[in-house]
Biopython code that builds the backbone (N, CA, C, O; Angstrom):
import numpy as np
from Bio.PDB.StructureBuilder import StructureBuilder

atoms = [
    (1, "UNK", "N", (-21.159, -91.239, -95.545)),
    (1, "UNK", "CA", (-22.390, -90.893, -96.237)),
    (1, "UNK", "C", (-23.147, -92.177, -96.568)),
    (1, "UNK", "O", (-22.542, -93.197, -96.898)),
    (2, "UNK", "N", (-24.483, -92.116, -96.477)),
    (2, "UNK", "CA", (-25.676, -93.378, -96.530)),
    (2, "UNK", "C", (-25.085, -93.600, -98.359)),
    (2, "UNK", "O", (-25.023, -92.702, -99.199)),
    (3, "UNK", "N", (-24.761, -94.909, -98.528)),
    (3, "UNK", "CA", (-24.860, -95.428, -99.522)),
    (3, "UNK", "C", (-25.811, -95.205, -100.811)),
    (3, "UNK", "O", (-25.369, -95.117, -101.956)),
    (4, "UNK", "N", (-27.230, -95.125, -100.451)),
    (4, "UNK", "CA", (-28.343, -94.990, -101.256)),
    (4, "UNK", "C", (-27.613, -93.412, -101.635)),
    (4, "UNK", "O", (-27.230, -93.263, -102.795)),
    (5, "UNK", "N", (-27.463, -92.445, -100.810)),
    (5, "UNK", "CA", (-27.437, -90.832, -101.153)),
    (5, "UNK", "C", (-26.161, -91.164, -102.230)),
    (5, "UNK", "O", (-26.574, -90.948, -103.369)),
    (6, "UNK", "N", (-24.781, -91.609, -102.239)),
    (6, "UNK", "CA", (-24.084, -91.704, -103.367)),
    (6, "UNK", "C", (-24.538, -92.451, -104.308)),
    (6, "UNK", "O", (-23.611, -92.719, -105.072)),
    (7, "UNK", "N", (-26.072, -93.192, -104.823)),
    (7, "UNK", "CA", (-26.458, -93.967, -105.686)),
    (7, "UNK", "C", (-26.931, -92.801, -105.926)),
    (7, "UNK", "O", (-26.771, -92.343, -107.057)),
    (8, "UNK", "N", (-27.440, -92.243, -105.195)),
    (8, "UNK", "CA", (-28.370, -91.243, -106.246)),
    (8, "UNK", "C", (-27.589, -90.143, -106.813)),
    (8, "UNK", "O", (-27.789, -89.589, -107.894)),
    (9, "UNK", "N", (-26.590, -89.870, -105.871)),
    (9, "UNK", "CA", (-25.727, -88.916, -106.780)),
    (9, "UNK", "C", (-25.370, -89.286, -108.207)),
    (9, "UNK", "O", (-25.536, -88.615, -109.225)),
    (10, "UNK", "N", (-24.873, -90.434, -108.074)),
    (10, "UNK", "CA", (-24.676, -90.480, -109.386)),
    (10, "UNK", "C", (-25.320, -90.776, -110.346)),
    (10, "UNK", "O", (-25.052, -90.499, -111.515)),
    (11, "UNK", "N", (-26.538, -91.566, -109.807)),
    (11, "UNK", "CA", (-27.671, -91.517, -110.997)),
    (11, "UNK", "C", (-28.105, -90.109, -111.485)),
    (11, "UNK", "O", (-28.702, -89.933, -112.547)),
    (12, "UNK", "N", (-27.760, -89.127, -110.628)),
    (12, "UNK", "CA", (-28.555, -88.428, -111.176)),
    (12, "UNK", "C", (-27.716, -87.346, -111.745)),
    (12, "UNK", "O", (-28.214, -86.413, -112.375)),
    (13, "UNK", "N", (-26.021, -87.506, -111.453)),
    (13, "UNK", "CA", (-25.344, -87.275, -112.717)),
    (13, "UNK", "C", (-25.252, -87.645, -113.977)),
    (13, "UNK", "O", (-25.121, -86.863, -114.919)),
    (14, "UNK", "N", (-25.344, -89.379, -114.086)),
    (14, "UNK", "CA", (-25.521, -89.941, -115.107)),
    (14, "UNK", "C", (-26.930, -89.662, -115.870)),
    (14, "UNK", "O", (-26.993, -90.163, -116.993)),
    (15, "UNK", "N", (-28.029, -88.962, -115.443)),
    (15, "UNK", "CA", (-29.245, -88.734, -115.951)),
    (15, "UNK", "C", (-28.901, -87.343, -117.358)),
    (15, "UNK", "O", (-29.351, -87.272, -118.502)),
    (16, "UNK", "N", (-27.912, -86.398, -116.585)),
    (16, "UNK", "CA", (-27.286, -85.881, -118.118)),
    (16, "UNK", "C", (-26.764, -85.846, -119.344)),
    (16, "UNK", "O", (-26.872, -85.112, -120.327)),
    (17, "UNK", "N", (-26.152, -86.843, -119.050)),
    (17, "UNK", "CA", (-25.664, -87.104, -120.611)),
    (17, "UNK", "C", (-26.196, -87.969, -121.129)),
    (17, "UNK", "O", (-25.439, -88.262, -122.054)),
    (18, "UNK", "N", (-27.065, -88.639, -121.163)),
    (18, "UNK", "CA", (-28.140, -89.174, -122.258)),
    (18, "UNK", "C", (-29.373, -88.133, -122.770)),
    (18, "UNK", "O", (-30.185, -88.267, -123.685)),
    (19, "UNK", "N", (-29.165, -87.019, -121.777)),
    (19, "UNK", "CA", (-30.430, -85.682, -122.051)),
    (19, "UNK", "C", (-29.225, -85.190, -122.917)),
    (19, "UNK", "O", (-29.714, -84.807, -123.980)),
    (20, "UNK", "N", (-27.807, -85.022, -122.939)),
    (20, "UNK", "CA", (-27.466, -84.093, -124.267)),
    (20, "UNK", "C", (-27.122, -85.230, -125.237)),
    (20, "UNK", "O", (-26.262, -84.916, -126.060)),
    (21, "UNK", "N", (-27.565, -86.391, -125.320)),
    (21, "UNK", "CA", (-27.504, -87.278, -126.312)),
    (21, "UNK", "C", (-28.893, -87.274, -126.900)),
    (21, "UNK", "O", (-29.130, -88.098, -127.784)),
    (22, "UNK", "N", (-29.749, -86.521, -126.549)),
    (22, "UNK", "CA", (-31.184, -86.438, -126.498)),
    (22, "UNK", "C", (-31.898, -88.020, -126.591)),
    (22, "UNK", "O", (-32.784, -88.355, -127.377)),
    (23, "UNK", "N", (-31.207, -88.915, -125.499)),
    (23, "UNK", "CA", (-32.002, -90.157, -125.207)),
    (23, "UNK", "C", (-32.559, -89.891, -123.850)),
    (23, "UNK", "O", (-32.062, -90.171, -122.759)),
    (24, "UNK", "N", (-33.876, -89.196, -124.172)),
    (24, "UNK", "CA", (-34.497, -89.115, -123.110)),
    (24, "UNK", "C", (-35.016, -90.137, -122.325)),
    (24, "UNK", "O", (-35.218, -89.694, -121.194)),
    (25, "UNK", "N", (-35.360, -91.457, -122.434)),
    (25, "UNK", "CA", (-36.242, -92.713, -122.006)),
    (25, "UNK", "C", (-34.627, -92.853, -121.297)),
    (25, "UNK", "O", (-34.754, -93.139, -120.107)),
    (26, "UNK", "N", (-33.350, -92.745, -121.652)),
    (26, "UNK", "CA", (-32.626, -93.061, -120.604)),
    (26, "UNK", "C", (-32.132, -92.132, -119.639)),
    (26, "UNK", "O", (-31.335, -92.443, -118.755)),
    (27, "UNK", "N", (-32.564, -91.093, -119.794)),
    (27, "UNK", "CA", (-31.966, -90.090, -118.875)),
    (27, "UNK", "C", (-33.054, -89.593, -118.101)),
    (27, "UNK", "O", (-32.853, -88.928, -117.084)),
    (28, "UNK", "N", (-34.431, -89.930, -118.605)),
    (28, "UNK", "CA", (-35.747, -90.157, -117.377)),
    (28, "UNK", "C", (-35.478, -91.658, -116.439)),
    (28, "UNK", "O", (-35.850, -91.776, -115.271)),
    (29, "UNK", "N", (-34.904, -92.520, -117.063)),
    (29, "UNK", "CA", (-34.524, -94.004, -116.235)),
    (29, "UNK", "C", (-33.995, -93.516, -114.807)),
    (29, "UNK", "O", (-34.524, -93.662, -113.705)),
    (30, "UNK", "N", (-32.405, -92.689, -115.267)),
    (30, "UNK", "CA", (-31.534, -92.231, -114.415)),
    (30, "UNK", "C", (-31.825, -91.326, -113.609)),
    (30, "UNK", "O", (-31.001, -91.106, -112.722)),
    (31, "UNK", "N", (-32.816, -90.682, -113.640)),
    (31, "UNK", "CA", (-33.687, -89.753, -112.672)),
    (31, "UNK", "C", (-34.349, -90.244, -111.784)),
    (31, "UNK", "O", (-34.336, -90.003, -110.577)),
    (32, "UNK", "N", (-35.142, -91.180, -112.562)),
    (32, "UNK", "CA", (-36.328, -92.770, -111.845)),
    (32, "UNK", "C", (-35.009, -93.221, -110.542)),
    (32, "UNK", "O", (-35.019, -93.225, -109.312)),
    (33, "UNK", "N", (-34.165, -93.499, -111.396)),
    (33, "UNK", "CA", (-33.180, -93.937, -110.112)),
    (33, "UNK", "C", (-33.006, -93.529, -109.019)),
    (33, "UNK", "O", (-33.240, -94.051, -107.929)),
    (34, "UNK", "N", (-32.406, -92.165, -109.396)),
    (34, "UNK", "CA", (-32.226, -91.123, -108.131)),
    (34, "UNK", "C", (-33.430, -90.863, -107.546)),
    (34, "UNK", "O", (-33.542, -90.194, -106.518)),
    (35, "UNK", "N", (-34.053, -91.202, -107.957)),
    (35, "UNK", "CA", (-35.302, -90.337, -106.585)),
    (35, "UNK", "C", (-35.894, -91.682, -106.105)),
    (35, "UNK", "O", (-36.189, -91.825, -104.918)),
    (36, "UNK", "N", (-36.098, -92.825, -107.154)),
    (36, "UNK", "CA", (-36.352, -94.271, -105.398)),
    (36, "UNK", "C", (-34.553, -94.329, -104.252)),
    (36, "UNK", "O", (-34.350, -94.645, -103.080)),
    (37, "UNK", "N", (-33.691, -93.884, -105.300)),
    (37, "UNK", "CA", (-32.263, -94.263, -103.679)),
    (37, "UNK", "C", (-32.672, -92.666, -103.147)),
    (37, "UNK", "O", (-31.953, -92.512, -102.159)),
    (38, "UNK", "N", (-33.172, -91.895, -103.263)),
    (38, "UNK", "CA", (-33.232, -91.134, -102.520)),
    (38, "UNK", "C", (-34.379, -90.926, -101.353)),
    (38, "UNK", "O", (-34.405, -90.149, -100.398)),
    (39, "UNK", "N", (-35.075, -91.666, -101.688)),
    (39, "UNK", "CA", (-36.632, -92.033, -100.839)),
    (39, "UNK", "C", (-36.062, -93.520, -100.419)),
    (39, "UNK", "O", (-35.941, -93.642, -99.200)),
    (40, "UNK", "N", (-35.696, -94.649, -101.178)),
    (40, "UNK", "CA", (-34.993, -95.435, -99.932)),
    (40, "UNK", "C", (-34.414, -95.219, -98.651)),
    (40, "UNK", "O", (-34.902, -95.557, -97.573)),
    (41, "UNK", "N", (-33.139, -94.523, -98.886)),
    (41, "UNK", "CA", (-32.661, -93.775, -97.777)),
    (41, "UNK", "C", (-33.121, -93.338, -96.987)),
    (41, "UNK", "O", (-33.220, -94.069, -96.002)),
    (42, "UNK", "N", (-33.616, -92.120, -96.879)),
    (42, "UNK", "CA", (-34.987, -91.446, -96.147)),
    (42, "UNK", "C", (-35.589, -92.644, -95.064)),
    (42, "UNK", "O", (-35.588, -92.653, -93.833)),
    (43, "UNK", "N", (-36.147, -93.738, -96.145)),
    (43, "UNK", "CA", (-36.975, -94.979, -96.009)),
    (43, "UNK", "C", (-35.842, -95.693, -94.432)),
    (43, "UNK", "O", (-36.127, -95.909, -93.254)),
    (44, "UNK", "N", (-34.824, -95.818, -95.070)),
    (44, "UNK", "CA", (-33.546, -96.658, -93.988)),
    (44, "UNK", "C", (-33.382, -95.854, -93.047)),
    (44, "UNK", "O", (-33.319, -96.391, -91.941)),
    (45, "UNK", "N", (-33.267, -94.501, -93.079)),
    (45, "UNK", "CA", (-32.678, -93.888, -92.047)),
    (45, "UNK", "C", (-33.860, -93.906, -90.892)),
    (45, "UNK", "O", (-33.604, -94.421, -89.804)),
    (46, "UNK", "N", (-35.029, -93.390, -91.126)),
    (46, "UNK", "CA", (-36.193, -92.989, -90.076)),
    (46, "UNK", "C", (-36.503, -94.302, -89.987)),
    (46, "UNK", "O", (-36.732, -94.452, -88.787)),
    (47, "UNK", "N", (-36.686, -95.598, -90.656)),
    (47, "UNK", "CA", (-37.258, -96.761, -90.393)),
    (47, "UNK", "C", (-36.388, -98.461, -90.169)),
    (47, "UNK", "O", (-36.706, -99.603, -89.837)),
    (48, "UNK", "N", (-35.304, -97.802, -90.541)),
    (48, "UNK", "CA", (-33.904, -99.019, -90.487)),
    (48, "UNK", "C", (-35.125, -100.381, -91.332)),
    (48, "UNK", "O", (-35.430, -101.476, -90.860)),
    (49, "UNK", "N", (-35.463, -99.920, -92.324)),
    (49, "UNK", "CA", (-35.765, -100.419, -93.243)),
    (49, "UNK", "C", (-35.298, -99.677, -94.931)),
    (49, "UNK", "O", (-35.112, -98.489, -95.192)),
    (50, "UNK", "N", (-35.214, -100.870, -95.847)),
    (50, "UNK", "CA", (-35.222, -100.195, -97.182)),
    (50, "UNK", "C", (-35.882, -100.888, -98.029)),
    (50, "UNK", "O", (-35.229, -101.874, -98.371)),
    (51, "UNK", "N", (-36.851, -100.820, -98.505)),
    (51, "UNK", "CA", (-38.193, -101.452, -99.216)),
    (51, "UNK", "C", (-37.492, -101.679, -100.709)),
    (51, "UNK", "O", (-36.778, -101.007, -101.453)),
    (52, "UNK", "N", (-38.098, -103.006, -100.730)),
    (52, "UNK", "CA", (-36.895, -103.311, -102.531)),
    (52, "UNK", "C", (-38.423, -103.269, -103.509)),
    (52, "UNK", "O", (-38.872, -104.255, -104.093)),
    (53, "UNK", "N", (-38.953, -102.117, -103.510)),
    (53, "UNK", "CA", (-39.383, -101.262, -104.895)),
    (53, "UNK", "C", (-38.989, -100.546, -105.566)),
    (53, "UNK", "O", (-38.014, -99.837, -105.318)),
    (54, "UNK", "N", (-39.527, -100.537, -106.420)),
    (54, "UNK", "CA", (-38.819, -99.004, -107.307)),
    (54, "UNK", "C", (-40.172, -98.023, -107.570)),
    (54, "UNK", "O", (-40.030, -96.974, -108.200)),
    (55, "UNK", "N", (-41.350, -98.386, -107.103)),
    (55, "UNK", "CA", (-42.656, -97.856, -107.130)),
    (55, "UNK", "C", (-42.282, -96.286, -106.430)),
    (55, "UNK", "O", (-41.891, -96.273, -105.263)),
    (56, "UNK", "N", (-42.387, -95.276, -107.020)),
    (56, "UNK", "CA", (-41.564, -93.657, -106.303)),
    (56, "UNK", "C", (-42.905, -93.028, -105.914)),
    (56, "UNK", "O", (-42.936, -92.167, -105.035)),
    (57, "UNK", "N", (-44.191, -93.499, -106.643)),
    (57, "UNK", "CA", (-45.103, -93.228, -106.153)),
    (57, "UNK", "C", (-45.404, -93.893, -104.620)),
    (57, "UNK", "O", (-45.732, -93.028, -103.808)),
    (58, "UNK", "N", (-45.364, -94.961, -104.201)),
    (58, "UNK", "CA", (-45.140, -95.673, -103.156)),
    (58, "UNK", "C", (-44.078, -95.138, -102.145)),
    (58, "UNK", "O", (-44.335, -94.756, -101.004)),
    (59, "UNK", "N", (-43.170, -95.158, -102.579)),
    (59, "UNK", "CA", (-41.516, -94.715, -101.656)),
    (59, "UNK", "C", (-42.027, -93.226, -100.936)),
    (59, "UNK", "O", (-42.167, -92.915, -99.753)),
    (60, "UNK", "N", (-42.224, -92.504, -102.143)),
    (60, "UNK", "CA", (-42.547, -90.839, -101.413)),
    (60, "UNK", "C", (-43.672, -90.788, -100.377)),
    (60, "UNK", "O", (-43.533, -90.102, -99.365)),
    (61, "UNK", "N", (-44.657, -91.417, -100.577)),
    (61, "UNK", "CA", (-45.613, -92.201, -100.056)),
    (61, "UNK", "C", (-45.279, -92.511, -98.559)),
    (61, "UNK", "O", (-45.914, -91.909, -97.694)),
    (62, "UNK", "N", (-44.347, -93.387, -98.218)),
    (62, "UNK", "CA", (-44.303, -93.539, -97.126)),
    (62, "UNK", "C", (-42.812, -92.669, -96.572)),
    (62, "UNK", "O", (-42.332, -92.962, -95.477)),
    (63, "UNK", "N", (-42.296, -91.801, -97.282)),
    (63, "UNK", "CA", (-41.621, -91.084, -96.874)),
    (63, "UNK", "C", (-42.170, -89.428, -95.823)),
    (63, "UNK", "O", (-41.812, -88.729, -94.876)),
    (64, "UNK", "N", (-43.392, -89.584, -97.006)),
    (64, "UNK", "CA", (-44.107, -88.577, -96.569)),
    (64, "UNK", "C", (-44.552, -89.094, -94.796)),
    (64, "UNK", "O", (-44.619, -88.242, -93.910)),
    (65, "UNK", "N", (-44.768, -90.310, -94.571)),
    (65, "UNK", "CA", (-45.367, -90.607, -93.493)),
    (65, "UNK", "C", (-44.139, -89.961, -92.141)),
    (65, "UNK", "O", (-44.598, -89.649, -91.042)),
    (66, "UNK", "N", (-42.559, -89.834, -92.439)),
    (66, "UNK", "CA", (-41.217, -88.807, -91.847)),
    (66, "UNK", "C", (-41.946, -87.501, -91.693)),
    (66, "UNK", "O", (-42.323, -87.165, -90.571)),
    (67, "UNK", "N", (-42.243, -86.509, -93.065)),
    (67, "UNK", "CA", (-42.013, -85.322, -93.455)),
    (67, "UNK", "C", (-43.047, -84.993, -94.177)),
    (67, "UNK", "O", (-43.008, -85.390, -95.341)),
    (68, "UNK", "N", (-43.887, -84.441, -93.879)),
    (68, "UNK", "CA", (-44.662, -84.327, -95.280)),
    (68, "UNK", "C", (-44.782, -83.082, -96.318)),
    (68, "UNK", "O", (-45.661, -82.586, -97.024)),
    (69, "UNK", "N", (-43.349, -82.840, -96.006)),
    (69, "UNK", "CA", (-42.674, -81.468, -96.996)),
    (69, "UNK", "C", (-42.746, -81.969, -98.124)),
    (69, "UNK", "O", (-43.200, -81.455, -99.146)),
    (70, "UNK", "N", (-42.113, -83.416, -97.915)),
    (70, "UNK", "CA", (-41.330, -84.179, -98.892)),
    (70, "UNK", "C", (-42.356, -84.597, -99.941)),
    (70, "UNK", "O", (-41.981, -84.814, -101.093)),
    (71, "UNK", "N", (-43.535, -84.709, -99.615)),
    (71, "UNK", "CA", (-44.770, -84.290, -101.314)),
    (71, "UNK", "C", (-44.522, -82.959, -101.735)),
    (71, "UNK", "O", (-45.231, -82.579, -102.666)),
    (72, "UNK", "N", (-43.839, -82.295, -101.362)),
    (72, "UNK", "CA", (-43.758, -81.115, -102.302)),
    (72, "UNK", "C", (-42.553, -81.332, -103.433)),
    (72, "UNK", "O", (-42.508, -80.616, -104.433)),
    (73, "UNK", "N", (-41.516, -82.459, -103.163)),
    (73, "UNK", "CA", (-41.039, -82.843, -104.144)),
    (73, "UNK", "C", (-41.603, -82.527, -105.456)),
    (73, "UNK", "O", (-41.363, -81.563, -106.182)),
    (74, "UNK", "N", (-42.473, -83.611, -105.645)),
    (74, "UNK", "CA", (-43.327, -83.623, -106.825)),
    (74, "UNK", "C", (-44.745, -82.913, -107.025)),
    (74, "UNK", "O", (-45.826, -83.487, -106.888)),
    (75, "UNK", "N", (-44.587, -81.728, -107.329)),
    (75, "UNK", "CA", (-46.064, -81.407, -106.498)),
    (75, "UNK", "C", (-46.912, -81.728, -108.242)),
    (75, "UNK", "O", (-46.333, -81.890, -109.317)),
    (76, "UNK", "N", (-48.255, -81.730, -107.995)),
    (76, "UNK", "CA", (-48.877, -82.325, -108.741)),
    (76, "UNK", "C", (-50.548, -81.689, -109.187)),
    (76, "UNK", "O", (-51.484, -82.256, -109.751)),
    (77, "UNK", "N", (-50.407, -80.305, -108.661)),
    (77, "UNK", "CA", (-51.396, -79.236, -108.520)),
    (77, "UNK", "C", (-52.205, -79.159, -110.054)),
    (77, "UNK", "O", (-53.432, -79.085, -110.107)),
    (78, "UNK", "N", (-51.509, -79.181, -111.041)),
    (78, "UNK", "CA", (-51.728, -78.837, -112.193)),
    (78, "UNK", "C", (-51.635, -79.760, -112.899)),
    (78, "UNK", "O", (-50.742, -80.538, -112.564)),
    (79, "UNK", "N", (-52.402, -80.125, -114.099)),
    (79, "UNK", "CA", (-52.103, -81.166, -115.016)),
    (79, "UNK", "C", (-50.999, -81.430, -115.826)),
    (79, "UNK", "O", (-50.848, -82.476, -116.456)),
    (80, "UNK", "N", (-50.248, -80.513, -115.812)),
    (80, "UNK", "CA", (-48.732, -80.295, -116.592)),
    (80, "UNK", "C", (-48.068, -81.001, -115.469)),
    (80, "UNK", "O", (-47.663, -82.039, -115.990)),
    (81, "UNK", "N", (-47.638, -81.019, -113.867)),
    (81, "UNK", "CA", (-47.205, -81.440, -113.385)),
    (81, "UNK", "C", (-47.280, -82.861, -112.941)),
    (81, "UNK", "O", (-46.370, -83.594, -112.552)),
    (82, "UNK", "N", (-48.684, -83.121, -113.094)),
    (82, "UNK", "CA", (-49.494, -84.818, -113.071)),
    (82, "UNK", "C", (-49.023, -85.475, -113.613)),
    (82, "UNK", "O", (-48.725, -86.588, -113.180)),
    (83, "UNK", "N", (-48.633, -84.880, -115.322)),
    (83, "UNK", "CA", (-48.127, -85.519, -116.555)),
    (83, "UNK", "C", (-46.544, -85.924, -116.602)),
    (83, "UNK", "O", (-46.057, -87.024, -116.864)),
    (84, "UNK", "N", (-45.808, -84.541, -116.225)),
    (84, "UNK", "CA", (-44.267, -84.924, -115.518)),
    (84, "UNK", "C", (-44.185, -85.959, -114.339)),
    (84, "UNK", "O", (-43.046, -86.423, -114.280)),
    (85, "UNK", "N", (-44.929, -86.412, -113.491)),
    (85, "UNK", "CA", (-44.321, -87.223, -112.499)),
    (85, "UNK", "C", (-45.176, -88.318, -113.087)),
    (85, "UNK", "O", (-44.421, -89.284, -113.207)),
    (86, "UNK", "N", (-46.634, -88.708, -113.601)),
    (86, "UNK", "CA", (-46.397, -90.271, -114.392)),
    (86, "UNK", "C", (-45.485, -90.414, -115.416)),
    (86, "UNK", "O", (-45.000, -91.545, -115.453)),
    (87, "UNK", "N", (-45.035, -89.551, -116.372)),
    (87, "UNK", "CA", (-43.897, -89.702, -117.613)),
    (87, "UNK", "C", (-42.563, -90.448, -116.048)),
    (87, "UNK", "O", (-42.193, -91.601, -116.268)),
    (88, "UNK", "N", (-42.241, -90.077, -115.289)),
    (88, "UNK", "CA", (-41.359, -90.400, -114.371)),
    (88, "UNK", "C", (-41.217, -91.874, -114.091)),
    (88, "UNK", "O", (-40.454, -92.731, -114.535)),
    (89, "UNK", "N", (-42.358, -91.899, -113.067)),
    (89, "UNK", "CA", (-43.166, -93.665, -112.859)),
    (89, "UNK", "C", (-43.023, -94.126, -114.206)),
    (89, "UNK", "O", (-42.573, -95.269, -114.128)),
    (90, "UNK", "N", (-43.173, -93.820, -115.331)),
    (90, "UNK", "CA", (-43.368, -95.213, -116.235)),
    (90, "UNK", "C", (-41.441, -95.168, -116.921)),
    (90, "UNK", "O", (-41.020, -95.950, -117.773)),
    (91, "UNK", "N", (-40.653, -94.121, -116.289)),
    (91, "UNK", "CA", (-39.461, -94.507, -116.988)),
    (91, "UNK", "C", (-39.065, -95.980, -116.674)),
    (91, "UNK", "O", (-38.919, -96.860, -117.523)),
    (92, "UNK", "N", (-38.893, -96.136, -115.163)),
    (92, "UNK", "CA", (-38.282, -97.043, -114.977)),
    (92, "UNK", "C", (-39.030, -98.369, -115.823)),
    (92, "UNK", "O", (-38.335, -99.108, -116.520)),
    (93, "UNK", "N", (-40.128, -98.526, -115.717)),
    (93, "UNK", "CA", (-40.560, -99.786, -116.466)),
    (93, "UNK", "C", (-40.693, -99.835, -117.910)),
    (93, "UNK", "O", (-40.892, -100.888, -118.516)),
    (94, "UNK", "N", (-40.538, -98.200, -118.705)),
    (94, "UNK", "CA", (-40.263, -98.326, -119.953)),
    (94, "UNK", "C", (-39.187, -98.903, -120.379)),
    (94, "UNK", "O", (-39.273, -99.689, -121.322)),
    (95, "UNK", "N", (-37.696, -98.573, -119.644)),
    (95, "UNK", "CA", (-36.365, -98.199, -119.908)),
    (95, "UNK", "C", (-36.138, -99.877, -119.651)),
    (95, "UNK", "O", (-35.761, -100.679, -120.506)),
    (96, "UNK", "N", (-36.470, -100.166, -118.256)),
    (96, "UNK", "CA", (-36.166, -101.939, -118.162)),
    (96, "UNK", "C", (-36.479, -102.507, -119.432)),
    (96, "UNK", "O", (-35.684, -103.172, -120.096)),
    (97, "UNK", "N", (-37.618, -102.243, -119.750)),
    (97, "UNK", "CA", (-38.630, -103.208, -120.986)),
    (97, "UNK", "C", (-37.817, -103.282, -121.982)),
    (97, "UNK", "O", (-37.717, -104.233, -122.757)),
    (98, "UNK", "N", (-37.041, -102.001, -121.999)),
    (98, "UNK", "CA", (-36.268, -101.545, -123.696)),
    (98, "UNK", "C", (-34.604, -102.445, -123.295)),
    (98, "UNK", "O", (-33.772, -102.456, -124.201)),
    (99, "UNK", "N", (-34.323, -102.985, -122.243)),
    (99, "UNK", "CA", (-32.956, -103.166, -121.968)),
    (99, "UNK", "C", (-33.153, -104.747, -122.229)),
    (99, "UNK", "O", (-32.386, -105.362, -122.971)),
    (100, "UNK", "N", (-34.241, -105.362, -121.564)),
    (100, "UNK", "CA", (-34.587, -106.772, -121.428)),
    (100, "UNK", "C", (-34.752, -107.399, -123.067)),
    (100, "UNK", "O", (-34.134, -108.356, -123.533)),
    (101, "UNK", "N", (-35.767, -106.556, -123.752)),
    (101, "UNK", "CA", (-35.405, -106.530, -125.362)),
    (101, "UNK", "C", (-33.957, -106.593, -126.003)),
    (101, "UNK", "O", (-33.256, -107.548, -126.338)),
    (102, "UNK", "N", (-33.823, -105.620, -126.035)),
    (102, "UNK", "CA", (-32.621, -105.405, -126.071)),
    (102, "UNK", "C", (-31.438, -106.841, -126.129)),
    (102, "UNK", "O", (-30.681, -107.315, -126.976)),
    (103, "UNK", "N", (-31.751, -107.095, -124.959)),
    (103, "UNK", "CA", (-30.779, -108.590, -124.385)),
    (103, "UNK", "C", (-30.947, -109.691, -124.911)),
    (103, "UNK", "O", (-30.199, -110.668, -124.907)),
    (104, "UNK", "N", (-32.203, -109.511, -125.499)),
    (104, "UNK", "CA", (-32.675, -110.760, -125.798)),
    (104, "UNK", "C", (-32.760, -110.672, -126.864)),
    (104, "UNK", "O", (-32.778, -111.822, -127.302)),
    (105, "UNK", "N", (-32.853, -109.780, -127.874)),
    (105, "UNK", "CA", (-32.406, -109.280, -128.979)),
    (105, "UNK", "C", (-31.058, -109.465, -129.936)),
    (105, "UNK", "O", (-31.114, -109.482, -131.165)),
    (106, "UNK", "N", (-29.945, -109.588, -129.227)),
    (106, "UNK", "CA", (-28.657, -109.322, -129.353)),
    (106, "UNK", "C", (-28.053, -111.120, -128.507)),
    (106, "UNK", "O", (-26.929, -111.623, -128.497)),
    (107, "UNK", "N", (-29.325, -111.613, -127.935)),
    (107, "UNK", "CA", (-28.396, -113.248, -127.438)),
    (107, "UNK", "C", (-28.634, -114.233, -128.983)),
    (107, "UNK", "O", (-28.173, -115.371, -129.067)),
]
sb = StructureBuilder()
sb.init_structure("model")
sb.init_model(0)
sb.init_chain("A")
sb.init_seg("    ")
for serial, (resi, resn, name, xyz) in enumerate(atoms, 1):
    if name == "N":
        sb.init_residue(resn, " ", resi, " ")
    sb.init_atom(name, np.array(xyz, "f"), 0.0, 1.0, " ", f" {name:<3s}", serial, name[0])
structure = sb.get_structure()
């Protein structure tokens, strides 16, 4: 099995139990995760490339350029759904921001 697909597995096991810890900013992180290794992949397999972003707006982006089912991932029809996939995009750079603090916080 492609490497990226067991990253995302488990990110996106690990995305639960900070949702029943109700730390959501980390269990939106762990979601953020799983879906760039899961659009990496995608990315490696059809292109024997793997793009070192974490931009998911970008990744799906050129995933879509494979499949273009694969925007139905996130579909974005409605403003409720617009709002769920930027809350998404900004986990990862919220959650870094809060870890880098964090570090530097505690040195």
């Amino acid at each position: 099995m492609n490497t990226g697909l067991v990253e995302a597995r488990v990110f996106f096991i690990d995305c639960k139990y900070p949702l029943e810890r109700g730390d959501f900013s980390k269990s939106a992180f762990e979601l953020h995760q799983a879906t760039a290794s899961v659009y990496s992949s995608i990315l490696l397999v059809f292109s024997r490339y793997k793009p070192k972003l974490h931009d998911i707006r970008k990744l799906g982006g050129y995933c879509a350029n494979y499949n273009v089912e694969l925007l139905k991932v996130f579909p974005q029809s409605s403003p409720e759904q617009k709002e769920c996939f930027e809350l998404l995009e900004k986990a990862y750079v919220r959650c870094r921001h809060c870890e880098q603090l964090w570090r530097c916080c505690m040195a």
